[in-house]
PDB file of the backbone (N, CA, C, O) and the ligand in Angstrom, with CONECT records:
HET     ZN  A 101       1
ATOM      1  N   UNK A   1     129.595 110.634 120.971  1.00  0.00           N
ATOM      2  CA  UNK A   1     128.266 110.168 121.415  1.00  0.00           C
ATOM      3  C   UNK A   1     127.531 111.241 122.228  1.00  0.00           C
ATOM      4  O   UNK A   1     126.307 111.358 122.179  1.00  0.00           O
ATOM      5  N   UNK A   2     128.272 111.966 122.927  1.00  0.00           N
ATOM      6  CA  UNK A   2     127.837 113.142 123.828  1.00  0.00           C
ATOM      7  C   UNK A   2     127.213 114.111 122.936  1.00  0.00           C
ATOM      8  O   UNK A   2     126.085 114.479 123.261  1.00  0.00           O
ATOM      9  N   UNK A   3     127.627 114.507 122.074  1.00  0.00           N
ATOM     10  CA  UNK A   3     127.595 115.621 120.885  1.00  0.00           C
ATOM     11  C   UNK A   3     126.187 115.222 120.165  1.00  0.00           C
ATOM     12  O   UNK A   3     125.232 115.923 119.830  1.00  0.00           O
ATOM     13  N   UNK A   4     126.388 114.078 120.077  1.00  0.00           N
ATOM     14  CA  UNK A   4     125.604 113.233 119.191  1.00  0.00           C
ATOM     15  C   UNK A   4     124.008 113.392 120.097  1.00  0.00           C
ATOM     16  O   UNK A   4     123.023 113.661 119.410  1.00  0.00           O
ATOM     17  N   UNK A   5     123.862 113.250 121.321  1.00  0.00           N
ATOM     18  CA  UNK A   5     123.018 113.003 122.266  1.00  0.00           C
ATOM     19  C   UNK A   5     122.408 114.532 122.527  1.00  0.00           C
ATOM     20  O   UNK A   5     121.233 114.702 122.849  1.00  0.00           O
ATOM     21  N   UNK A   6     123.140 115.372 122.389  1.00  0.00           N
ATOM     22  CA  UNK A   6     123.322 117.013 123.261  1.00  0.00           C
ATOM     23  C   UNK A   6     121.969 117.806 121.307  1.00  0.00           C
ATOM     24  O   UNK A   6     121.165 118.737 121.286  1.00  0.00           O
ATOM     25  N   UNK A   7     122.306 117.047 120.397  1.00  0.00           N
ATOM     26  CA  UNK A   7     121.966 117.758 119.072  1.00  0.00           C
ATOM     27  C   UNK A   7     120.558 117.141 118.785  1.00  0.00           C
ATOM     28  O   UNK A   7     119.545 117.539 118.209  1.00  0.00           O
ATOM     29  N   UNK A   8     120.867 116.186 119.328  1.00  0.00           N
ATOM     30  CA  UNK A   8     119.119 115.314 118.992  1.00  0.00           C
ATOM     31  C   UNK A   8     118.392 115.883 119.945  1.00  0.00           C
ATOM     32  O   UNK A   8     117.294 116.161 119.463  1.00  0.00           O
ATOM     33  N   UNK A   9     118.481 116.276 121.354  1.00  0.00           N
ATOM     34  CA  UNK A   9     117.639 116.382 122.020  1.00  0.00           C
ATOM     35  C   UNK A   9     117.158 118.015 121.957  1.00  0.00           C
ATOM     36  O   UNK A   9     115.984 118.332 122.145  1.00  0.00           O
ATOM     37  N   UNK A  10     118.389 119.150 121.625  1.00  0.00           N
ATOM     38  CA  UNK A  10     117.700 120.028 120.978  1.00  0.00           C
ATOM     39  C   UNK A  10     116.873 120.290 120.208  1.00  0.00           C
ATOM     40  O   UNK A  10     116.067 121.220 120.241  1.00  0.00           O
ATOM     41  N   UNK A  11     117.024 119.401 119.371  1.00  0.00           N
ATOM     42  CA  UNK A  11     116.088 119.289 118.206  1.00  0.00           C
ATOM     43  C   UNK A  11     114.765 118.810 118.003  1.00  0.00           C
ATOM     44  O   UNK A  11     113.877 119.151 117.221  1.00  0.00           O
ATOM     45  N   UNK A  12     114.853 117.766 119.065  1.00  0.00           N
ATOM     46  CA  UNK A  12     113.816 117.175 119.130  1.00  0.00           C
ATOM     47  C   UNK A  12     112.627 118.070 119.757  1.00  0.00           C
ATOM     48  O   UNK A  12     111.689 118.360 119.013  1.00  0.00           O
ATOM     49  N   UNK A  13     112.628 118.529 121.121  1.00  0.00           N
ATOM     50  CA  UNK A  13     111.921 118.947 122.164  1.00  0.00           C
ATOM     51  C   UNK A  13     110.658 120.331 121.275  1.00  0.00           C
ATOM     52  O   UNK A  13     109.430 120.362 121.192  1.00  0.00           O
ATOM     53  N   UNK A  14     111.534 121.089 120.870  1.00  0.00           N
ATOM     54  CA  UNK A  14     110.761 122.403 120.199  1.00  0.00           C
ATOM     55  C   UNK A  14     110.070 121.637 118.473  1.00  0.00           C
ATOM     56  O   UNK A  14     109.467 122.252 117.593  1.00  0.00           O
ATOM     57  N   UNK A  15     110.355 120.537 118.492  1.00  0.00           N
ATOM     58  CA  UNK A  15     109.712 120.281 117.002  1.00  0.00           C
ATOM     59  C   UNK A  15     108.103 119.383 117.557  1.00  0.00           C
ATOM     60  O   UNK A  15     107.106 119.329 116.837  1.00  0.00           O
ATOM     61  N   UNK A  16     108.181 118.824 118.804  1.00  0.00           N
ATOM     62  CA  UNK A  16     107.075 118.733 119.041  1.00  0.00           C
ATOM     63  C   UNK A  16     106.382 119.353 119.808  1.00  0.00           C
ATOM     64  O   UNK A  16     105.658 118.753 120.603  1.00  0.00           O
ATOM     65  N   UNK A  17     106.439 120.846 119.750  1.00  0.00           N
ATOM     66  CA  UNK A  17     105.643 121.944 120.133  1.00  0.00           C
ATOM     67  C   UNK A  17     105.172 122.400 118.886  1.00  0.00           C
ATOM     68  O   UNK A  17     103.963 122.624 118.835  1.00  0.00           O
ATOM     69  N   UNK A  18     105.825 122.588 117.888  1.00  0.00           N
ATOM     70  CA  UNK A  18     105.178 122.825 116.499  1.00  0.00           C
ATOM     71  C   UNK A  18     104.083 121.721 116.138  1.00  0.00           C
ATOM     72  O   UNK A  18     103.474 122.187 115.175  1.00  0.00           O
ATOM     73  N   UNK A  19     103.515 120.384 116.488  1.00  0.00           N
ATOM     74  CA  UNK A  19     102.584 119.283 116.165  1.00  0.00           C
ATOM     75  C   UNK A  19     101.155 120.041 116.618  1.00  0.00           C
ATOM     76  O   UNK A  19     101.020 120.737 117.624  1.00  0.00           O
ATOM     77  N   UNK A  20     100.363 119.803 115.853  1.00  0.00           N
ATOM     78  CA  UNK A  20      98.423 120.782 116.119  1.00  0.00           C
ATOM     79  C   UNK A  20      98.322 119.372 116.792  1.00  0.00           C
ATOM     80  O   UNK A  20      98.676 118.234 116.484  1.00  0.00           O
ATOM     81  N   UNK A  21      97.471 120.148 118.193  1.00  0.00           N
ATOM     82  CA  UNK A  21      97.089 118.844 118.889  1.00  0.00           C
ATOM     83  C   UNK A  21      95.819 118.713 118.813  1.00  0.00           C
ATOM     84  O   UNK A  21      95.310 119.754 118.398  1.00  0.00           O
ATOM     85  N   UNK A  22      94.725 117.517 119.126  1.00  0.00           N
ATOM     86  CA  UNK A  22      93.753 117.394 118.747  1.00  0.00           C
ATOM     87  C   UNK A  22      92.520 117.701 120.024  1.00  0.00           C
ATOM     88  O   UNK A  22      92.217 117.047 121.022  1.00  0.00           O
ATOM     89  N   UNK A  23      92.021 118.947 119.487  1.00  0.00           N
ATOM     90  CA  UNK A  23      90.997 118.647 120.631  1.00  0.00           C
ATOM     91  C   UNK A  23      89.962 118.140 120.760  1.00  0.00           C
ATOM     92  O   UNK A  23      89.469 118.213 121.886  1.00  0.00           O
ATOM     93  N   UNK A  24      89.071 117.302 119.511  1.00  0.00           N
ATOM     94  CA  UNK A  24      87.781 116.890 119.795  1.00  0.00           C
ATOM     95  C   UNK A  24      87.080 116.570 118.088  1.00  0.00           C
ATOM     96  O   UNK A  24      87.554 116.673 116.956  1.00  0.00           O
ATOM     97  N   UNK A  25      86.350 116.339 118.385  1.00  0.00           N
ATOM     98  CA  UNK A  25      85.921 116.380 116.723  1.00  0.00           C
ATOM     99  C   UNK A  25      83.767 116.276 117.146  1.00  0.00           C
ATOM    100  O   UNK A  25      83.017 115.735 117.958  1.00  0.00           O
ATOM    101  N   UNK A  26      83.729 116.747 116.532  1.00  0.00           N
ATOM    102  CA  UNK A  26      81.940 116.962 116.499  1.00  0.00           C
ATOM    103  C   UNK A  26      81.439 117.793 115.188  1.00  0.00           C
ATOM    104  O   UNK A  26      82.252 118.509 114.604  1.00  0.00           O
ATOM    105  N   UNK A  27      80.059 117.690 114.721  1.00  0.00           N
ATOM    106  CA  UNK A  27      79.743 118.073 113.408  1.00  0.00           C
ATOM    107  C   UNK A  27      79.237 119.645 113.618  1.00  0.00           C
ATOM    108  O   UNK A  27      78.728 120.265 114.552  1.00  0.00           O
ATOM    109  N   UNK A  28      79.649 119.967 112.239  1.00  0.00           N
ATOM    110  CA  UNK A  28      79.524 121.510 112.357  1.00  0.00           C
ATOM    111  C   UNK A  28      79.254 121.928 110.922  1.00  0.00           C
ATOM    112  O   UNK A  28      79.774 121.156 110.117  1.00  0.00           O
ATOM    113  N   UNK A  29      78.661 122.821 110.443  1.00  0.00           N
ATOM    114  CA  UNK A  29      78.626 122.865 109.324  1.00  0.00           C
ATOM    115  C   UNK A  29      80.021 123.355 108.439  1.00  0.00           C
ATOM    116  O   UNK A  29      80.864 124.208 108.714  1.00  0.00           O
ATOM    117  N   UNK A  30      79.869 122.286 107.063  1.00  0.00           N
ATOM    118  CA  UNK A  30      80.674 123.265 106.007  1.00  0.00           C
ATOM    119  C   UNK A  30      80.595 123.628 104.884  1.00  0.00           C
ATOM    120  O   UNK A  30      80.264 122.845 103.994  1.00  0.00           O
ATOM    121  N   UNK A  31      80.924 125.105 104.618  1.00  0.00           N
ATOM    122  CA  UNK A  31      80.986 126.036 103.626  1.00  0.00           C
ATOM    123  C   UNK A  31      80.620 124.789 102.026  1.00  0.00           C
ATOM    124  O   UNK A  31      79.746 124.584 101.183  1.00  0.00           O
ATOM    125  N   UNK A  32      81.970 124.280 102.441  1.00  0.00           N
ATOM    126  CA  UNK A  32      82.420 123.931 100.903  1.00  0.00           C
ATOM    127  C   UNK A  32      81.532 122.487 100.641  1.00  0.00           C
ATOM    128  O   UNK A  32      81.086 122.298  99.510  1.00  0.00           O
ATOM    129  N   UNK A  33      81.350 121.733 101.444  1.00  0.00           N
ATOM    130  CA  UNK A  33      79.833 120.405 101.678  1.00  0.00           C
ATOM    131  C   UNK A  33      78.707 121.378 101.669  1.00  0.00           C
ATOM    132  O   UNK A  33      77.946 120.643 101.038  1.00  0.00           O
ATOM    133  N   UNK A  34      78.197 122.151 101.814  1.00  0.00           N
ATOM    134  CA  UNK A  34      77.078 123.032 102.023  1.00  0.00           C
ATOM    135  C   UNK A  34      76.245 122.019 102.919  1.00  0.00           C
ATOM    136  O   UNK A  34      75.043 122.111 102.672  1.00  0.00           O
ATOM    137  N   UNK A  35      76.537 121.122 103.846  1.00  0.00           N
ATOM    138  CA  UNK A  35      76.249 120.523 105.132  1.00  0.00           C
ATOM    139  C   UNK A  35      76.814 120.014 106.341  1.00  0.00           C
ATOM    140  O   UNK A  35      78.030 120.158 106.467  1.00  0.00           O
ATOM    141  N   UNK A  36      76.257 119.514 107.149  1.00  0.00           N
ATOM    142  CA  UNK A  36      76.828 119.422 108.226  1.00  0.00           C
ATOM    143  C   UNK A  36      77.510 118.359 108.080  1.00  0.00           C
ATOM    144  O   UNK A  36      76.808 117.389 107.794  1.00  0.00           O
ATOM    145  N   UNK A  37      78.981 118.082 108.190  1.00  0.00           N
ATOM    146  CA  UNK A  37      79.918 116.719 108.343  1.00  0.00           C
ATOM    147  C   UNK A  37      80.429 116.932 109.742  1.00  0.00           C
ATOM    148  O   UNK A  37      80.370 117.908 110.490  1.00  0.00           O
ATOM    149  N   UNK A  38      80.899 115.841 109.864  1.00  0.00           N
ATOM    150  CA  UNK A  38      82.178 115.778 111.133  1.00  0.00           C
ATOM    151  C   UNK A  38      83.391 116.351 110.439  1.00  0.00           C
ATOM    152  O   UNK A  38      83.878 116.229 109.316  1.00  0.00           O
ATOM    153  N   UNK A  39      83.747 117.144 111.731  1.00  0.00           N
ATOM    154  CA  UNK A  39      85.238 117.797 111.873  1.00  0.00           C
ATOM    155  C   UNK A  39      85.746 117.838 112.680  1.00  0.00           C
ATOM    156  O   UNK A  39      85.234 118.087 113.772  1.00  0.00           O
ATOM    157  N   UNK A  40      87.367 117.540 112.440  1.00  0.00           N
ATOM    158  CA  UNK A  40      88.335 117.787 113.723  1.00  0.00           C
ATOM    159  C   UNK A  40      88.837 119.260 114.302  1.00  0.00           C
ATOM    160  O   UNK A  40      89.243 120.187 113.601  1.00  0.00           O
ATOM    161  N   UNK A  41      88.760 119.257 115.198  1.00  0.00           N
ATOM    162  CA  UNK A  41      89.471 120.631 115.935  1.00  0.00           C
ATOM    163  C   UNK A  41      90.823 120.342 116.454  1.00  0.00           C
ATOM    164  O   UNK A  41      91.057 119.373 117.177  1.00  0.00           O
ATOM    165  N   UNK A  42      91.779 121.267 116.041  1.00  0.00           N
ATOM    166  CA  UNK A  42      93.182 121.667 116.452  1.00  0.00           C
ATOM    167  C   UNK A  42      93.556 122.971 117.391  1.00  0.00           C
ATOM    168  O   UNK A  42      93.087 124.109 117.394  1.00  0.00           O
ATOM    169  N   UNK A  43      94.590 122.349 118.187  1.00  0.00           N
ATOM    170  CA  UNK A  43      95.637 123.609 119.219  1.00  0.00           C
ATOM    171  C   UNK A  43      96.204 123.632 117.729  1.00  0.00           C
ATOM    172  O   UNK A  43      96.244 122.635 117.007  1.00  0.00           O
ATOM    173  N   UNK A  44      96.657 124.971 117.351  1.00  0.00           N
ATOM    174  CA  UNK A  44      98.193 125.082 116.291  1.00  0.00           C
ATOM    175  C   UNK A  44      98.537 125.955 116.794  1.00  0.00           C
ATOM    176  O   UNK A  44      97.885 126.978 117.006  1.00  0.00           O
ATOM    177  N   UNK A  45     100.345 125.587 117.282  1.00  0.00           N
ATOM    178  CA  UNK A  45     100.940 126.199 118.282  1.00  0.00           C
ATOM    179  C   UNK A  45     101.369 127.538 116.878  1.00  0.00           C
ATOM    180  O   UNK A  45     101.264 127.073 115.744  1.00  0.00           O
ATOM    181  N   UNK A  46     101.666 128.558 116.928  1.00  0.00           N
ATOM    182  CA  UNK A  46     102.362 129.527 115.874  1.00  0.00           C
ATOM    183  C   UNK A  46     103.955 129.574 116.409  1.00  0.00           C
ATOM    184  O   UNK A  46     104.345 129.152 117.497  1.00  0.00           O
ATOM    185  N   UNK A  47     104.518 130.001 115.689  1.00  0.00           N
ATOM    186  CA  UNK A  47     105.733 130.356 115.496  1.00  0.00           C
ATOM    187  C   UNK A  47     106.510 131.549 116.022  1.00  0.00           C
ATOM    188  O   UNK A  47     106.736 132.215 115.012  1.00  0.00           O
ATOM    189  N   UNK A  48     107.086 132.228 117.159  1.00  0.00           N
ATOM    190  CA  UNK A  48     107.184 133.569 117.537  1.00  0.00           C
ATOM    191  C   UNK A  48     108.369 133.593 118.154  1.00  0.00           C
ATOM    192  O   UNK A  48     108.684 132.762 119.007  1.00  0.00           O
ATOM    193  N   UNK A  49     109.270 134.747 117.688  1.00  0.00           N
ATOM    194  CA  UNK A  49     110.376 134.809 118.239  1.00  0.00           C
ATOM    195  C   UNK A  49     111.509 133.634 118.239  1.00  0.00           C
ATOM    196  O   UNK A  49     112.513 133.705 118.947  1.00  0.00           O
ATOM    197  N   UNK A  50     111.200 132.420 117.260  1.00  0.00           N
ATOM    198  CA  UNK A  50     112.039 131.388 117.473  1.00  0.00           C
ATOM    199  C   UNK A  50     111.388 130.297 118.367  1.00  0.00           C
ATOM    200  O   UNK A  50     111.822 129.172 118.612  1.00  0.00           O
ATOM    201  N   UNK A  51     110.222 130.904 118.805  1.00  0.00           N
ATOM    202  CA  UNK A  51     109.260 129.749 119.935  1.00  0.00           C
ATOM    203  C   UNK A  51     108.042 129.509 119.147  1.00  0.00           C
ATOM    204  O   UNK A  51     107.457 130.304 118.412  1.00  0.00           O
ATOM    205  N   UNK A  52     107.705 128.084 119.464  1.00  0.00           N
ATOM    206  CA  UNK A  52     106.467 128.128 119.542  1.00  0.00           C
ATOM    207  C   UNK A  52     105.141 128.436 120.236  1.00  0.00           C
ATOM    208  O   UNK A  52     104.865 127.886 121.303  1.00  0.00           O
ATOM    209  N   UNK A  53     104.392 129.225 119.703  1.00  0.00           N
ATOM    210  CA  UNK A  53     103.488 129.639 121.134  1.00  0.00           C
ATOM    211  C   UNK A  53     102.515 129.016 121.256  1.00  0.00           C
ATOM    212  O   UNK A  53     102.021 128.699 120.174  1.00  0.00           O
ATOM    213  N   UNK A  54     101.774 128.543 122.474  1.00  0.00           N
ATOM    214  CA  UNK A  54     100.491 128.164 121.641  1.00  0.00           C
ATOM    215  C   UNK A  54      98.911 128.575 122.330  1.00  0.00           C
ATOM    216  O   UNK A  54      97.830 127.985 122.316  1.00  0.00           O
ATOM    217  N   UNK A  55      99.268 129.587 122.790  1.00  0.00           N
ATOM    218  CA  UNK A  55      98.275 130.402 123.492  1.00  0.00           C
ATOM    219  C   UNK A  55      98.066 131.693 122.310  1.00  0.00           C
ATOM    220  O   UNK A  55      98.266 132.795 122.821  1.00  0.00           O
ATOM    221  N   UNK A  56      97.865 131.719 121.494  1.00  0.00           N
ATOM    222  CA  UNK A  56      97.596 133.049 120.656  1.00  0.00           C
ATOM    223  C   UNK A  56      95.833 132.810 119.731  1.00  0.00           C
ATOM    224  O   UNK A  56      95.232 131.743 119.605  1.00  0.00           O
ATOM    225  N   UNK A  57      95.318 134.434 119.133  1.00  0.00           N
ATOM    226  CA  UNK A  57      94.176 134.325 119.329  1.00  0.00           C
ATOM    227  C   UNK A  57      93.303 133.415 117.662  1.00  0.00           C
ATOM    228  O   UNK A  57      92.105 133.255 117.429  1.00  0.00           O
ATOM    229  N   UNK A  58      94.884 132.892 116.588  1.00  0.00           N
ATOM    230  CA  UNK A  58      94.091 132.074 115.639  1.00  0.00           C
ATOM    231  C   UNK A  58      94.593 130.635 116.013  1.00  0.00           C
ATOM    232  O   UNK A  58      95.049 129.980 115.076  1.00  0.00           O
ATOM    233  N   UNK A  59      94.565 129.924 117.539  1.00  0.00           N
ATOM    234  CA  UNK A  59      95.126 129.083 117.383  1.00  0.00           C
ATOM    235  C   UNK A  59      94.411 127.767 117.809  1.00  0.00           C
ATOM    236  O   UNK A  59      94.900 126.967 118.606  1.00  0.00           O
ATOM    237  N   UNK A  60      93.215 127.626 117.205  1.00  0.00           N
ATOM    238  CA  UNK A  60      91.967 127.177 117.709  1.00  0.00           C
ATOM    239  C   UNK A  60      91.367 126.312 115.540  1.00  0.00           C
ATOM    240  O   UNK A  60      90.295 126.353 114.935  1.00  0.00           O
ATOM    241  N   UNK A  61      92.382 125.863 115.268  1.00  0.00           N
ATOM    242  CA  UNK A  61      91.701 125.212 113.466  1.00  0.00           C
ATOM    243  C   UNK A  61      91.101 123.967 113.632  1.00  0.00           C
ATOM    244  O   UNK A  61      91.526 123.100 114.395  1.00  0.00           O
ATOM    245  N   UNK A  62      89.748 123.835 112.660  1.00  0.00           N
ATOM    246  CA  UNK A  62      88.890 122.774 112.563  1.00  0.00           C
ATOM    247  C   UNK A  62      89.097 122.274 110.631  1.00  0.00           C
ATOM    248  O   UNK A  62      89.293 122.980 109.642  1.00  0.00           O
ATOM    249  N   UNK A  63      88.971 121.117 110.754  1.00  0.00           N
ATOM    250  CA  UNK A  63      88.925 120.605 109.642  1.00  0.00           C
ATOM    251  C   UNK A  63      88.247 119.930 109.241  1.00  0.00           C
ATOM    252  O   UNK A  63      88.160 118.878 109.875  1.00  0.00           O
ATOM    253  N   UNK A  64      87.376 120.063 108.019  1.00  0.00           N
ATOM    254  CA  UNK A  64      86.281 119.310 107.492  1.00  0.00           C
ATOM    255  C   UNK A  64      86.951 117.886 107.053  1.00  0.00           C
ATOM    256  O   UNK A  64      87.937 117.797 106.322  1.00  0.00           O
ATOM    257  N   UNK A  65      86.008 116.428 107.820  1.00  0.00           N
ATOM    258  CA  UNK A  65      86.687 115.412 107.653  1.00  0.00           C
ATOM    259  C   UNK A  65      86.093 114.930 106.283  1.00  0.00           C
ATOM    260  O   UNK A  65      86.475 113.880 105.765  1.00  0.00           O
ATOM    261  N   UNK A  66      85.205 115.688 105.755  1.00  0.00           N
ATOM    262  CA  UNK A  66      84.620 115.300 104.389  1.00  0.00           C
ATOM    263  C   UNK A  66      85.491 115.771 103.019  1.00  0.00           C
ATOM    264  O   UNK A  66      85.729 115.070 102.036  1.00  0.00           O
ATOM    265  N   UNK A  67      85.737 116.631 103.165  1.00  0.00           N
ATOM    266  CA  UNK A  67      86.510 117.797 102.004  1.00  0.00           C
ATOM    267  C   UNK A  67      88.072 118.004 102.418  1.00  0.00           C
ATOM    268  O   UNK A  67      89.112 118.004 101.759  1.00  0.00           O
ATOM    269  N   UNK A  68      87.828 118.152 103.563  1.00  0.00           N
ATOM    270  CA  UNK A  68      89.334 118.395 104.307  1.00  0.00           C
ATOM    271  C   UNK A  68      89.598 119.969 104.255  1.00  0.00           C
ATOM    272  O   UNK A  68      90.765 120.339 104.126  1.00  0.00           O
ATOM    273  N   UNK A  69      88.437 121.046 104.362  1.00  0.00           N
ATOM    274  CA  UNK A  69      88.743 122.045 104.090  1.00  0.00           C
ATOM    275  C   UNK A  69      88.918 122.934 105.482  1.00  0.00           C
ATOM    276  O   UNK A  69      88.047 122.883 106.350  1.00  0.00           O
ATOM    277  N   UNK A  70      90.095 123.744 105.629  1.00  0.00           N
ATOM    278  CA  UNK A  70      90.534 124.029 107.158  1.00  0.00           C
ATOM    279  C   UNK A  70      89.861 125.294 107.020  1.00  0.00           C
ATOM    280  O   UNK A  70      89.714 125.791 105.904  1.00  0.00           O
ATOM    281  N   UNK A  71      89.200 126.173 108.666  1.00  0.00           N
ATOM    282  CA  UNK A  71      89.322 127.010 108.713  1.00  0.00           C
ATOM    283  C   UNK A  71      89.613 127.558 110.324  1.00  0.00           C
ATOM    284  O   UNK A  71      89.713 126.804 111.292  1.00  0.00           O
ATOM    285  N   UNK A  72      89.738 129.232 110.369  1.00  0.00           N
ATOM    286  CA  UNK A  72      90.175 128.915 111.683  1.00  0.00           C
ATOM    287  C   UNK A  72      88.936 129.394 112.722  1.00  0.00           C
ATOM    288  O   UNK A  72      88.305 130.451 112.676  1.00  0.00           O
ATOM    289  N   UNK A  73      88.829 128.572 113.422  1.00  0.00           N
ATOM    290  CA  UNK A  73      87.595 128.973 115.152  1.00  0.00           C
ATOM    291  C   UNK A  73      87.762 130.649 115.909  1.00  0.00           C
ATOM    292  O   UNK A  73      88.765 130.778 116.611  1.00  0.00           O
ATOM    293  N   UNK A  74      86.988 131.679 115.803  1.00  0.00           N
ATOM    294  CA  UNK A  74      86.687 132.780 116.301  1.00  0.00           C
ATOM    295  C   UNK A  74      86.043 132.506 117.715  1.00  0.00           C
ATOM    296  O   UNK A  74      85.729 131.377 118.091  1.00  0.00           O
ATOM    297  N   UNK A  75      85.850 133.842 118.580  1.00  0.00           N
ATOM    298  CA  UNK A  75      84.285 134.178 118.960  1.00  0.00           C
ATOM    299  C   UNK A  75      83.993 132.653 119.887  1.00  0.00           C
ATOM    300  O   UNK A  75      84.795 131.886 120.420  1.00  0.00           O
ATOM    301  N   UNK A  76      82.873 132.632 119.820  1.00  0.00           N
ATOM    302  CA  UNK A  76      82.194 131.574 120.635  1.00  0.00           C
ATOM    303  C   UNK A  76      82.919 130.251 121.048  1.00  0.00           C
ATOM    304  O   UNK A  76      83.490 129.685 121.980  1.00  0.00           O
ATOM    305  N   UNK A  77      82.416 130.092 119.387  1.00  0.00           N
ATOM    306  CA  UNK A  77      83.055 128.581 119.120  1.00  0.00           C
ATOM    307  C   UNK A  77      84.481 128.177 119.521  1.00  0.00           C
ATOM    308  O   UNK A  77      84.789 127.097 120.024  1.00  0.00           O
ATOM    309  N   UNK A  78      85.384 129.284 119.202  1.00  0.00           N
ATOM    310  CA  UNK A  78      86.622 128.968 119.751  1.00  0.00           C
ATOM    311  C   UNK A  78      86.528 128.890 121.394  1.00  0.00           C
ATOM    312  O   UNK A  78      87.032 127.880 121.885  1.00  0.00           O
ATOM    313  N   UNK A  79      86.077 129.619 122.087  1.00  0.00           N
ATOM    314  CA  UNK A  79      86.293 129.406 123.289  1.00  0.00           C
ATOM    315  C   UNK A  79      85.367 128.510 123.663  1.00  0.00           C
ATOM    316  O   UNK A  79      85.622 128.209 124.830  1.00  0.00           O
ATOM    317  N   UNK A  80      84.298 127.850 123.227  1.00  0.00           N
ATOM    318  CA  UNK A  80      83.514 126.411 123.608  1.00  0.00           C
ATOM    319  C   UNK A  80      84.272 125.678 122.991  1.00  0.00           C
ATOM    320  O   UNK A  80      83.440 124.807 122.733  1.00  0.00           O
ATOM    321  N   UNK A  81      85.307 125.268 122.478  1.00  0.00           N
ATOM    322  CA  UNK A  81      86.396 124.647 122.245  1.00  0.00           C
ATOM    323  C   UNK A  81      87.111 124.026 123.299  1.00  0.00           C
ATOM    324  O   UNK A  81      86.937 123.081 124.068  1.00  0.00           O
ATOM    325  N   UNK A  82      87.984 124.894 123.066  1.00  0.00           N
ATOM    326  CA  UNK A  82      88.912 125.518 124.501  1.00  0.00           C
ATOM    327  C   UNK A  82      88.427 125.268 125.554  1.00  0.00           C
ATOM    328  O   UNK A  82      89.272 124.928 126.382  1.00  0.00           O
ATOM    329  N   UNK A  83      87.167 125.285 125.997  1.00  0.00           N
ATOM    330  CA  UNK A  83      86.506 124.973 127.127  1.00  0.00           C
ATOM    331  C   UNK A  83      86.428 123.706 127.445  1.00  0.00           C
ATOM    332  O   UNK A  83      86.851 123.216 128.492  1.00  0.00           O
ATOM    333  N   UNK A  84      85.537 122.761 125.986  1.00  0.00           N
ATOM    334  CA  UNK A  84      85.696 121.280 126.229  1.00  0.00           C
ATOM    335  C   UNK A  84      87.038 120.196 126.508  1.00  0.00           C
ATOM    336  O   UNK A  84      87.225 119.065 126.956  1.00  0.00           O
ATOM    337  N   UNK A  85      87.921 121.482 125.859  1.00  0.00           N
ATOM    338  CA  UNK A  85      89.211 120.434 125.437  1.00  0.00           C
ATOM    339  C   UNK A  85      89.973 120.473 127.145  1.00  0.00           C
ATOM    340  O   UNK A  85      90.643 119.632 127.744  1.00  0.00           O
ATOM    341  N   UNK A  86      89.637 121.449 127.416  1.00  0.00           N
ATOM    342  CA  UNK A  86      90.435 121.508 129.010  1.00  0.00           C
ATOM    343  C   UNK A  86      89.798 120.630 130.040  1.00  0.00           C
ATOM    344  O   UNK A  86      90.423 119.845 130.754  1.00  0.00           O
ATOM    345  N   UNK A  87      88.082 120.885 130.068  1.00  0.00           N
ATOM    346  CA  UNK A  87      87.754 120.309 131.135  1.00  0.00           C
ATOM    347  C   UNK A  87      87.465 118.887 131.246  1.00  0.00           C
ATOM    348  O   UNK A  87      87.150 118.404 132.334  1.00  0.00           O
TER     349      UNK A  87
HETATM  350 ZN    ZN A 101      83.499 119.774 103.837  1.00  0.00          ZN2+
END
């Protein structure tokens, strides 16, 4: 039971650091709608060294809730992101 207890909880802890967390959703234009829909914005933690990180500089993805087409947040937008999602 110890063994049993000691393997789940390894396992568990770092697999929900790999989950994109949600920061917000507001309309933005998209490419592939050639208009403005609502989209969600994601943290996606990356993968490094065996860790997940989730401070790195593509880790800011929005997704068109119309098409579902992902891309990733640069520049501005990423950090008016980042900005809303914290404060
Ligand atoms: Zn779309």
């Amino acid at each position: 039971m110890n063994i049993f207890m000691s393997i789940f909880r390894t396992d568990k802890i770092p697999s929900l650091n790999r989950i994109p967390k949600e920061l917000g959703r507001e309309e933005r234009f998209c490419e592939r709608c050639g208009k403005r829909t609502e989209h969600i914005f994601y943290l996606v933690p990356k993968k490094v060294l065996m860790l997940y990180v989730k401070d790195h500089p593509e880790n800011v993805h929005t997704t068109c809730m119309v098409c579902a087409r992902s891309t990733i947040l640069t520049g501005e937008d990423r950090e008016r992101i980042l900005g809303t999602a914290s404060a």
